[in-house]
N, C-alpha and C positions, 0 to 999 in steps of 0.2 A: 422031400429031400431029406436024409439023413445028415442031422446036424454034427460039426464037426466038436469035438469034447475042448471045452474051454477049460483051460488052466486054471487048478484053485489060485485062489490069489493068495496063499503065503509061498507058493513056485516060485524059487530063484528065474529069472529073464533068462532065455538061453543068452549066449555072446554074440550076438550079429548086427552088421551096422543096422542104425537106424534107419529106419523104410516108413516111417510115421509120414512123412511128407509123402514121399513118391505117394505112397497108399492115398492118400487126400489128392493129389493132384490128378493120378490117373482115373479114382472113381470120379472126381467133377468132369476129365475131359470126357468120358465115358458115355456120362449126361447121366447117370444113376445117382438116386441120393440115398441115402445111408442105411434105411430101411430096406429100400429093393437090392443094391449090394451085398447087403448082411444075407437076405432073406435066398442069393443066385448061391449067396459062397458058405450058407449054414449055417451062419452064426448071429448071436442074438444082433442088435443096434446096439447096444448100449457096450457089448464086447467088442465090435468092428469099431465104435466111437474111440474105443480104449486104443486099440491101435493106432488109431491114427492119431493119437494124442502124444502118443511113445506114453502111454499108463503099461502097456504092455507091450511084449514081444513076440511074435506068430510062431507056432511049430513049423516044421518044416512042411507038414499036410496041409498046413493054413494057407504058407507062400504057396504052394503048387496049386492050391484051390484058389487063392484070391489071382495069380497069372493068369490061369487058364479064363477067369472071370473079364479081368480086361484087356484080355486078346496081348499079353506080354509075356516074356520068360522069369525065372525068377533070376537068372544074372539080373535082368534089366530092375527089376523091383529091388535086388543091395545094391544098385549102382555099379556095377562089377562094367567095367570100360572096352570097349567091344575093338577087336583092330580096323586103323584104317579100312576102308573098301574102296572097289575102283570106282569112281563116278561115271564112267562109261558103260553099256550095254552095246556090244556090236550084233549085228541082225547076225550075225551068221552063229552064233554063241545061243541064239533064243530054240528050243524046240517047242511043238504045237504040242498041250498035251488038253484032254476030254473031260471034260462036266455035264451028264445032263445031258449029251449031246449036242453042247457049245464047243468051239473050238477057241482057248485061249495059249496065248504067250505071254511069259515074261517079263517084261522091259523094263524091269527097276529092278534095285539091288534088296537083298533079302534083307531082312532084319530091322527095315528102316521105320517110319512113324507112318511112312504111305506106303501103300503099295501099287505098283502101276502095271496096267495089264492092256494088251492087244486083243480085241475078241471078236469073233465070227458068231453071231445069232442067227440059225439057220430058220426060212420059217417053215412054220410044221404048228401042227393041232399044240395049244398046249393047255396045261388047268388053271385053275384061275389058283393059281401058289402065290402068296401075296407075304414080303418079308418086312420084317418089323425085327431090329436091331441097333447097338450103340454106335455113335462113329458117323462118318459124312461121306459121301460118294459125288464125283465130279465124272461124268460122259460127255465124250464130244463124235460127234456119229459123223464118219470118212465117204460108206459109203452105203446107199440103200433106203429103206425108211425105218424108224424104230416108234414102236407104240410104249410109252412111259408113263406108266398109271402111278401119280400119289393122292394118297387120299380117295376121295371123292372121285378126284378130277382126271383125265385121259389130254394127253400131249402127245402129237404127232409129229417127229421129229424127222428132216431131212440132214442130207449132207452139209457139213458145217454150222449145223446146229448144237448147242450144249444144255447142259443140266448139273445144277448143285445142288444136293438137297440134304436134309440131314435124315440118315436110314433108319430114326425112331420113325419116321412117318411113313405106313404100310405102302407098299412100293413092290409094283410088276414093272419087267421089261421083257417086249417080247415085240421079231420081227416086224414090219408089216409090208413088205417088200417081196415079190417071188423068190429075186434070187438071196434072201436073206440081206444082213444088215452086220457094216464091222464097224466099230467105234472102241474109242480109246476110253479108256475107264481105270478112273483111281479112287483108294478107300481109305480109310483109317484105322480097318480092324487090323492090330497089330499082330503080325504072326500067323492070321489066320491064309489058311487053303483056300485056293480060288472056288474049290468045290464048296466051301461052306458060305459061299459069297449068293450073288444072284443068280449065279450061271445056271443054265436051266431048271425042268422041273423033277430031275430025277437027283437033285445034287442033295446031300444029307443037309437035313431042316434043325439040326442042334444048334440053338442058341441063336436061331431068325427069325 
């Protein structure tokens, strides 16, 4: 990875609120420590430490690299205050749209710390695509069966069954039912596309 150019230190700070905290708070919620953050967003440990100390103040290529790093915008990292949103989701407002050949919905509002999602797992042959990423995943299976491999280990889940787990631990799901398997699923990657989530095994593998 091409490192990002750290600022000599006799650089005036550009003028931006301080993000020293957010930056600390989001890489611990993140589950990354300070070497594997430095080392996803380019920069040394000891310059990403500077940050978050407020010794120093990110370029704007840094904020869009350390965002994109913990699945946030950079409004969210100056604190910049987002408008109300509706707390409702009506079903007739959700469209079905394609991952992989999963079929997911909507059903939470954008922008938020979770994101909640309706999903169809059709079954069909799949590869053994096994993801490993920051953040925590909650499923609870409506209707069908679902095979939920962490680790090691293989769970066979029926309807009204659930799962929480945290998504550093490699992690397949996948149908095990004819007529496929729908279950309600929420995550913690902030921001991120359902496509870059578990949803099948054709869905783009950046950063899982």
């Amino acid at each position: 990875m091409t490192e990002l150019p750290e600022e000599p230190s006799g650089a005036p700070p550009e003028e931006l609120p301080t993000v020293a905290p957010r930056l600390r708070d989001l890489r611990r919620r993140s589950g990354l420590t300070l070497e594997t953050a430095a080392r996803l967003v380019g920069l040394s440990p000891a310059h990403l430490s500077r940050l978050e100390t407020n010794q120093r103040q990110p370029s704007l290529p840094m904020l869009l690299s350390l965002a994109r790093t913990y699945g946030t915008t950079v409004s969210d990292l100056l604190g910049e205050t987002v408008p109300e949103r509706d707390p409702v989701v009506r079903a007739g407002r959700t469209e079905p749209s394609q991952a992989g050949g999963w079929t997911y919905w909507t059903v939470g509002a954008p922008g938020r710390a979770m994101q909640a999602l309706r999903v169809h797992v059709p079954q069909r042959t799949q590869s053994e695509l096994v993801r490993v990423h920051p953040g925590e995943e909650w499923l609870y299976v409506l209707t069908g069966q679902l095979r939920l491999t962490l680790g090691a280990a293989a769970h066979l889940l029926g309807p009204g069954d659930a799962a929480h787990f945290d998504s550093l631990t490699p992690h397949r799901i996948a149908a095990a039912s004819p007529g496929g398997a729908d279950l309600l699923f929420v995550h913690t990657l902030l921001q991120s596309g359902a496509a870059e989530l578990c949803l099948g095994d054709d869905a783009p593998r950046r950063g899982l």
